[in-house]
C-alpha positions as CSV (number, residue, x, y, z in Angstrom):
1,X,14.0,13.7,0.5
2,X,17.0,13.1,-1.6
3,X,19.6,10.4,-2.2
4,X,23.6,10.6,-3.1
5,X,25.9,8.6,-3.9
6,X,28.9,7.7,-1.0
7,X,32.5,6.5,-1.2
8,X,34.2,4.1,1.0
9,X,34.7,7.2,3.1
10,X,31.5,7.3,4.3
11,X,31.9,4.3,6.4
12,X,32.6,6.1,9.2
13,X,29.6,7.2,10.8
14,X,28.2,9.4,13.6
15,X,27.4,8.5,16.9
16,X,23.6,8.3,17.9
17,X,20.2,6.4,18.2
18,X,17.9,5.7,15.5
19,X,15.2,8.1,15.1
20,X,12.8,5.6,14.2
21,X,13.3,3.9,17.4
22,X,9.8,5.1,19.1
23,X,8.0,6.7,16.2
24,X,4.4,5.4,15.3
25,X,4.8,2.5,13.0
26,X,3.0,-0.4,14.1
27,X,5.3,-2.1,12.3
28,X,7.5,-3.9,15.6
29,X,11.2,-4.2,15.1
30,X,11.8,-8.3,14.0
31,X,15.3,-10.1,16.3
32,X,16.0,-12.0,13.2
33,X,15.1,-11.5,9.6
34,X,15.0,-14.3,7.1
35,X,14.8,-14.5,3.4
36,X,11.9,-15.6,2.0
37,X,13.6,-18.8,0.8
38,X,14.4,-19.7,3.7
39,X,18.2,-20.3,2.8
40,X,19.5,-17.0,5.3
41,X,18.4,-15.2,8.1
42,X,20.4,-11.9,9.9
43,X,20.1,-10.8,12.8
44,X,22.4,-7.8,15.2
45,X,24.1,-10.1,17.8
46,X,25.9,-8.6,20.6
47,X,29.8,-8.3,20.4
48,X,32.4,-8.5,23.3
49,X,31.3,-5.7,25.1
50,X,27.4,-5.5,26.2
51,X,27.1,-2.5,24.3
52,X,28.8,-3.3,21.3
53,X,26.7,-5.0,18.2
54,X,27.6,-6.0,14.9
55,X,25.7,-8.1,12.1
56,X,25.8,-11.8,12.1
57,X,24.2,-14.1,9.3
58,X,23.0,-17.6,9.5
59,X,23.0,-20.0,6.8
60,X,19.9,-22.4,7.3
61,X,19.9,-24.5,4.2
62,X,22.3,-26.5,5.3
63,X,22.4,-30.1,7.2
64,X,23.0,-27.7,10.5
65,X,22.3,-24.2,10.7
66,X,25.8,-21.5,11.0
67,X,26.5,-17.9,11.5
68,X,29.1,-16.1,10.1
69,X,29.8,-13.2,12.1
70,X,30.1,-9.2,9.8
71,X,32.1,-7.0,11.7
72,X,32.9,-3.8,10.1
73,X,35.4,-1.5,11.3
74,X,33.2,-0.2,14.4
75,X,30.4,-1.5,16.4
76,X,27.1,-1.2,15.2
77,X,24.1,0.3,17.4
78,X,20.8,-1.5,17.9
79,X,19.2,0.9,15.6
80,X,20.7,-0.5,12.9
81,X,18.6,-2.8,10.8
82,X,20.0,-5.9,8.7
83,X,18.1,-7.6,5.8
84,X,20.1,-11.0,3.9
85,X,19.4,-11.3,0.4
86,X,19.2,-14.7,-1.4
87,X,22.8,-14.8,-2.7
88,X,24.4,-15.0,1.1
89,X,25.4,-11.0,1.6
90,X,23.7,-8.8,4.3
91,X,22.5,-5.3,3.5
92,X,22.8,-3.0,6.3
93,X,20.9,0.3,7.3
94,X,22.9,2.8,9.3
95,X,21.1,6.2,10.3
96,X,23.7,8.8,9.8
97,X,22.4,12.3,11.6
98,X,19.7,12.9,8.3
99,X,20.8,10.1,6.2
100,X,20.3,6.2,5.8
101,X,22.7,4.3,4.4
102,X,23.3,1.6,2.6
103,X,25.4,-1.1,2.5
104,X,26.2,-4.9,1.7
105,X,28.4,-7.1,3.8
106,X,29.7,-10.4,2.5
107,X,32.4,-12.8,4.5
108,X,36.1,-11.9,3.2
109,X,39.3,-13.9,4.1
110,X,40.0,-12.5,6.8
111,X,37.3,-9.7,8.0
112,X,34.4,-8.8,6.7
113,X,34.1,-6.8,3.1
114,X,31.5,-4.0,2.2
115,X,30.0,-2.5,-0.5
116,X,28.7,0.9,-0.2
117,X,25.3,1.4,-2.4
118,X,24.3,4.9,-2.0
119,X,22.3,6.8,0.7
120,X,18.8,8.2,1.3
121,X,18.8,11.9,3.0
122,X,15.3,12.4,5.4
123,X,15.7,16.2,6.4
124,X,12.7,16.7,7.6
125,X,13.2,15.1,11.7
126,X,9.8,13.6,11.3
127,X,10.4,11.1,8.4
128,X,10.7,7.8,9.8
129,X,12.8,5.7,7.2
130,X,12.8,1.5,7.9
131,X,13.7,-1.1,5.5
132,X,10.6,-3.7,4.4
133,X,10.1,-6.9,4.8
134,X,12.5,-9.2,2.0
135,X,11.1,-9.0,-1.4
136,X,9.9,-12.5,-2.9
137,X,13.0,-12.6,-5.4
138,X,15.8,-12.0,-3.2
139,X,17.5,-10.3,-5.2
140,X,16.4,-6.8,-4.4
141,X,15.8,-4.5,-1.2
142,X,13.4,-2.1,-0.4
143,X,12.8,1.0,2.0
144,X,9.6,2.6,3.5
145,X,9.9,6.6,4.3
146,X,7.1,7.8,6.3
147,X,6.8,11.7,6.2
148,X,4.3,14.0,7.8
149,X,1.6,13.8,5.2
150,X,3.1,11.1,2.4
151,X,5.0,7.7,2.5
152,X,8.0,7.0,0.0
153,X,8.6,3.4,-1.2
154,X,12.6,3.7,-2.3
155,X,14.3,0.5,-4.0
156,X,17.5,0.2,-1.7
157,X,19.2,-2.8,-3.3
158,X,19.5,-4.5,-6.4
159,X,18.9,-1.8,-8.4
160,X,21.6,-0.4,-11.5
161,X,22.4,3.0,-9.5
162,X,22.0,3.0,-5.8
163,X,18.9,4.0,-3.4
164,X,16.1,4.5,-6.4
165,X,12.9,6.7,-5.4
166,X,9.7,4.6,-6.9
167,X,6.8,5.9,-5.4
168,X,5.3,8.5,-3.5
169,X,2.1,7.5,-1.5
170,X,-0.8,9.8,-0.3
171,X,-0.6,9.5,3.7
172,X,1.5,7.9,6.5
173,X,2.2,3.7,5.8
174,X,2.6,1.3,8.1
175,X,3.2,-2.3,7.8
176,X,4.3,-4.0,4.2
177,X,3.4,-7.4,3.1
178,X,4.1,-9.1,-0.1
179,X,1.1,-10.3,-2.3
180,X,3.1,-12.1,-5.2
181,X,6.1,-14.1,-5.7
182,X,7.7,-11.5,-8.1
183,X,8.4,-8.1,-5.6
184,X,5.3,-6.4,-7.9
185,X,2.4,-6.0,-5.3
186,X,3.0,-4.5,-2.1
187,X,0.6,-4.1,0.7
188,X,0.7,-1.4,3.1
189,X,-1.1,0.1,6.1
190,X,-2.2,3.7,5.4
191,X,-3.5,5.8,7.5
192,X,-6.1,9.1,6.3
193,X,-8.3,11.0,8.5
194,X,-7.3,8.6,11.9
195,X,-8.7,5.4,10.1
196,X,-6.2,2.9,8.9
197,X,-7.1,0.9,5.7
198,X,-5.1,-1.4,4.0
199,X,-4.2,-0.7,0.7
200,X,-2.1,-2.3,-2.6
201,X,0.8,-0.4,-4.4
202,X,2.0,-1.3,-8.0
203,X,5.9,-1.0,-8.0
204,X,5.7,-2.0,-12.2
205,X,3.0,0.6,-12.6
206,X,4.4,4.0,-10.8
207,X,3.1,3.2,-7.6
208,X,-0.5,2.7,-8.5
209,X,-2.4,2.6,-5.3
210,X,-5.9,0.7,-5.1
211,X,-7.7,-0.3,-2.1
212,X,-7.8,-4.1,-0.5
213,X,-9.0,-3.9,3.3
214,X,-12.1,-1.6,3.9
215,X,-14.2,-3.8,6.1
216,X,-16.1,-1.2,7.8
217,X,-16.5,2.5,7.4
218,X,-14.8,3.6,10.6
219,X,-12.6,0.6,11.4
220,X,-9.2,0.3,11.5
221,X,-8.4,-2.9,9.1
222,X,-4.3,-3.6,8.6
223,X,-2.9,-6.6,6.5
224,X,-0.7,-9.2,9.0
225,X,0.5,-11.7,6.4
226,X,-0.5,-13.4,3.0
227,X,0.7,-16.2,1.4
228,X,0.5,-16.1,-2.3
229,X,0.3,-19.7,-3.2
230,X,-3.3,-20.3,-1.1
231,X,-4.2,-16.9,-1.3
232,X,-4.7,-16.5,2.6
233,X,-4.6,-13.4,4.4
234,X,-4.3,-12.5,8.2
235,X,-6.1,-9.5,9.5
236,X,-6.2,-7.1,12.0
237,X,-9.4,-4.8,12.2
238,X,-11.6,-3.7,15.8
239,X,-14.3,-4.1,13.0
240,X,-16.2,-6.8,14.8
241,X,-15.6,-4.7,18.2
242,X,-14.9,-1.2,17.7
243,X,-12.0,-0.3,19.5
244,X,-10.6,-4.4,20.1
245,X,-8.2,-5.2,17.6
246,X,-9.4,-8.5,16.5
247,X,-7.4,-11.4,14.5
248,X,-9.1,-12.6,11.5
249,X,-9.0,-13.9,7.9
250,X,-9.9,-14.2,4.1
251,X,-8.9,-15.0,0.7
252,X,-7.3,-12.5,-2.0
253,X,-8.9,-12.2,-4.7
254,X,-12.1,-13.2,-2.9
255,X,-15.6,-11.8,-2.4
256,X,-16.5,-13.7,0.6
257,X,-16.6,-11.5,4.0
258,X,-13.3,-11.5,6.6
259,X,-14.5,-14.0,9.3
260,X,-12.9,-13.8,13.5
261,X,-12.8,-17.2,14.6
262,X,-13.3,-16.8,18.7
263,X,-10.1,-19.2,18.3
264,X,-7.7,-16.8,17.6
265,X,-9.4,-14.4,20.4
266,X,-7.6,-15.3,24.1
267,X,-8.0,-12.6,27.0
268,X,-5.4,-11.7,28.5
269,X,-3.2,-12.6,25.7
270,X,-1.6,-11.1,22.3
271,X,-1.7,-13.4,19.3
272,X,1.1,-11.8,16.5
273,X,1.0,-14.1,13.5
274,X,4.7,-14.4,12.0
275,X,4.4,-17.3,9.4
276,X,2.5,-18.6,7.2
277,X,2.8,-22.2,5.2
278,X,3.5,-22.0,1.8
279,X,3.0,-24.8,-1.2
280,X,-0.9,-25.1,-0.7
281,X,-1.9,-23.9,-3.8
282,X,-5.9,-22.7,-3.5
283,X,-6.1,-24.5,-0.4
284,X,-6.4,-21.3,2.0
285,X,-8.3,-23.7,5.1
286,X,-5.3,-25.9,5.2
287,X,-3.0,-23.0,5.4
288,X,-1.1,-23.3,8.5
289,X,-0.5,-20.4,10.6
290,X,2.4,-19.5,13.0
291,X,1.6,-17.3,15.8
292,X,3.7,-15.5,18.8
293,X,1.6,-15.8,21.7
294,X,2.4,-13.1,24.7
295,X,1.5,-12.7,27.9
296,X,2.2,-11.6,31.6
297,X,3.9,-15.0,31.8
298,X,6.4,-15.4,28.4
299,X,5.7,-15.8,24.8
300,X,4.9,-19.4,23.5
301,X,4.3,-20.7,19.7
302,X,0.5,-20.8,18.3
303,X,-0.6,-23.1,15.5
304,X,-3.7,-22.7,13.6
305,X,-5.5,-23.0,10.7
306,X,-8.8,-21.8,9.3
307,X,-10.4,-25.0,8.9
308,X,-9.7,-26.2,12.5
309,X,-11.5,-25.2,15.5
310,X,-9.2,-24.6,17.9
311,X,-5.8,-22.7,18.6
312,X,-3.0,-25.1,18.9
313,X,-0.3,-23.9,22.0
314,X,3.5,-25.5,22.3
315,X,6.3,-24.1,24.3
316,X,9.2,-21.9,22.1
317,X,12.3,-23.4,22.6
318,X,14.6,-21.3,24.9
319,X,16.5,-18.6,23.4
320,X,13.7,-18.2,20.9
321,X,14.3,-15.3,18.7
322,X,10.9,-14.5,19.6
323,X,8.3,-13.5,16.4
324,X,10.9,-15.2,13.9
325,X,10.1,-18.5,12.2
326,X,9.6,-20.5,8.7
327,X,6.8,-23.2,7.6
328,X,8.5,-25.4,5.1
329,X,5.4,-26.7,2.4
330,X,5.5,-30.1,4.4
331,X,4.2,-28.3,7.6
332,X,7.3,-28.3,9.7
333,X,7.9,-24.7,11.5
334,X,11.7,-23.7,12.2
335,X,11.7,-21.6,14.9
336,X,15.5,-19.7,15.3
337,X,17.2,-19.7,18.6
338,X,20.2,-18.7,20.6
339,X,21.8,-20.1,23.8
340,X,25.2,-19.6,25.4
341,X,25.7,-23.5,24.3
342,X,24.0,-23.3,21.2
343,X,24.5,-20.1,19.4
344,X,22.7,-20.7,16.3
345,X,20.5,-23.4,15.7
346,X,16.7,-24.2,14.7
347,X,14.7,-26.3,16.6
348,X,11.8,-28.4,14.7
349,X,8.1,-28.4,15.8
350,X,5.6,-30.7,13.2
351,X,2.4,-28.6,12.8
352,X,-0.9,-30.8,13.6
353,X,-2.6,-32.1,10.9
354,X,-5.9,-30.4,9.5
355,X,-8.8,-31.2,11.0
356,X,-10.5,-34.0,8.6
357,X,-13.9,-31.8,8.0
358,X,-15.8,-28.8,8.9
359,X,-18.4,-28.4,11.2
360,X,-22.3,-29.7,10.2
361,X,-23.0,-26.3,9.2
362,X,-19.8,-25.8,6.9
363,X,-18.3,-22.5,9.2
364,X,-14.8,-24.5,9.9
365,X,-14.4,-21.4,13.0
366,X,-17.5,-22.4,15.0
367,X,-16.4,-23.3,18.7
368,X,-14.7,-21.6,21.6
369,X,-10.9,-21.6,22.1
370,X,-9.2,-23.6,24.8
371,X,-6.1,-22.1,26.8
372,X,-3.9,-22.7,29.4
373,X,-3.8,-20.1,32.4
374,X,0.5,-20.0,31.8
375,X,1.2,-21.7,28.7
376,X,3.3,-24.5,27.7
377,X,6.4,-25.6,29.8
378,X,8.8,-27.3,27.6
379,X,9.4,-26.8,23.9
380,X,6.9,-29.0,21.4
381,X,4.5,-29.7,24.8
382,X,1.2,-28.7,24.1
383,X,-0.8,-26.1,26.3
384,X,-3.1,-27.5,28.7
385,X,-6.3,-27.8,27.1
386,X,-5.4,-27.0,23.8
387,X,-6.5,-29.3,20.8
388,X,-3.7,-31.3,19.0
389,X,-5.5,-34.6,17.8
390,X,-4.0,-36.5,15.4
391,X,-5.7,-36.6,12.9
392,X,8.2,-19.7,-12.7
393,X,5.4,-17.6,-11.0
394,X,2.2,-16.4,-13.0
395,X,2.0,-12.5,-11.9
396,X,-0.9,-12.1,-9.5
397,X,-3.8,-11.4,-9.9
398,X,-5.2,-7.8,-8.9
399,X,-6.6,-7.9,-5.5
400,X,-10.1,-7.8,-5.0
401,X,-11.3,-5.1,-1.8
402,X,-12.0,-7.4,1.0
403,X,-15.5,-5.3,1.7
404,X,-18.7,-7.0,0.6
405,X,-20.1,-8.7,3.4
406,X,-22.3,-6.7,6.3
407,X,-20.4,-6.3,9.5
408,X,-23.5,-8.6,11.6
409,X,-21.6,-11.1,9.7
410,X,-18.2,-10.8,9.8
411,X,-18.1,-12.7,13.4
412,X,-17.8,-16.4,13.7
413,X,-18.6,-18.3,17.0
């Protein structure tokens, strides 16, 4: 794997899908992508032509949410992948035959300017090259190449020279989830011998690689979200029932066993968390948690938090850029949307309040979730039968391996 340097001449690109499109990352595709200030989001939107694409940003900081649409000279195709960073432009990821590249768009009078950074060249067909989630800053960019037998972690933006190579990791990654508010401690899902673990890489120290999820010898255990002011983390590990993937959660830095609420377990359903609320500083049980709830009859918006008992269900508005979202530190979620009327705007939905104490015994998960057969109808109407009763950054700390507690205890009824 190798990276050059390109001119304005290589904005001309070849025809053809993404190769990633189908590989094994378990990683799903987001509509929408949002910085983690909140202040932009990006998304591909669809030109004049159904098959015609090109990069739009939305500016959400604002008293009304806007996009600004990036054309460049030719259509995009949906394999592209947009990322905004916290100053307003767009990077964008165009696979070129072997090579990824790299470029920033930013609104011009007229048309739309870009800034070539550089390109990454995958010649073997089985690397898989997608961008991460957006760092904590802002400011910077960052890539995740997944080879047969080793994963790359590249710097894509904001760095002095181009596409920078900054680590080379021991099996094939998955995932990617921020543990600090400075870009230093990254989280990813690696998979050795068919088991995945979760496990934490140090961009300031070389790529240093320690473990964080390893809840059971021959369970699969993957990192969903953290939030690095409470220190909560969402998990997903068949653990508790070997070959279920099971939501569940715990505290960085903590010695206390994962616990699987039965709340956040619904047959017939898939629960993705997408957000979590930030500002509650070592409060991890007041956390609240944003969740896309799927099934054979739509997707619909899940509240929750660890120290209430039940699942809380409300309709997504329509045109929901589904799996997309933002808590603000107040407990209001902002859930993206597009309609042929309203083409960019953010609809509002309050999160509950916390529940005002744990059960008698102190487990805050005891209790069996309430559903609705379909769902909610309309946006911010709660499910049938679900529960909504009123009622400058230290660096982190290094993680602690989330593996202490016997698995007989691990679920919570």
């Amino acid at each position: 794997m190798t990276v050059c340097a390109i001119g304005p001449a290589a904005k001309d690109r070849a025809d053809g899908t993404d190769e990633a499109d189908g590989d094994e990352d378990h990683t799903p595709p987001a509509p929408c992508v949002i910085t983690a200030d909140g202040a932009y989001a990006a998304r591909l939107a669809r030109g004049p032509r159904p098959d015609t694409w090109f990069p739009e940003r939305w500016t959400l900081d604002g008293p009304e949410p806007y996009a600004v649409p990036l054309p460049a000279n030719q259509p995009e195709e949906p394999g592209t992948e947009v990322q905004p960073l916290a100053d307003g432009r767009v990077l964008v990821r165009r696979p070129v035959q072997d090579l990824h590249t790299f470029s920033l768009l930013y609104p011009t009078d007229p048309g739309t300017g870009e800034h070539p950074l550089g390109a990454v060249e995958c010649p073997d067909e089985a690397t898989r090259l997608r961008l991460l989630p957006p760092a904590p800053c802002g400011a910077r960019a960052y890539a995740l190449a997944v080879g047969r037998y080793t994963t790359a972690v590249w710097l894509v933006a904001g760095g002095a020279f181009g596409p920078e190579h900054l680590a080379e990791i021991p099996g094939r990654c998955s995932g990617g989830v921020w543990l600090d508010r400075t870009g230093r401690m990254l989280a990813l899902d690696r998979e050795i011998g068919g088991r995945t673990k979760t496990v934490v890489v140090d961009l300031e120290r070389g790529g240093e690689v320690s473990p964080l999820l390893q809840i059971a010898a021959h369970s699969d255990d993957r990192l969903l979200l953290a939030d690095p002011d409470s220190g909560l983390l969402l998990i997903g590990s068949d653990a508790p029932s070997p070959g279920e993937p099971r939501l569940g959660w715990g505290v960085l830095g903590s010695t206390l066993p994962v616990r699987f609420p039965e709340s956040l377990r619904l047959p017939g359903r898939t629960l993705t968390p997408f957000a979590l609320q930030p500002g509650q500083m070592l409060l991890p049980e007041r956390c609240a948690v944003a969740l896309r709830i799927d099934s054979p009859f739509g997707s619909w918006v899940g509240v929750w938090r660890p120290a209430d008992r039940h699942l809380h269900q409300f309709a997504a508005p329509e045109g929901w850029l589904a799996g997309t979202g933002l808590w603000t530190e107040d407990g209001v979620l902002r859930l993206p949307y597009a309609t042929r009327t309203e083409p960019c705007a953010v609809a509002r939905l309050t999160a509950p309040p916390p529940a005002p104490a744990t059960a008698p015994d102190g487990d805050p998960d005891r209790g069996p979730a309430r559903h609705s057969d379909r769902g909610p109808a309309e946006f911010g109407e709660p499910a049938a039968g679900s529960s909504c009763d009123p009622a400058t950054t230290p660096p982190a700390p290094r993680p602690v391996p989330l593996q202490e507690a016997p698995l007989g205890r691990l679920v919570t009824k």
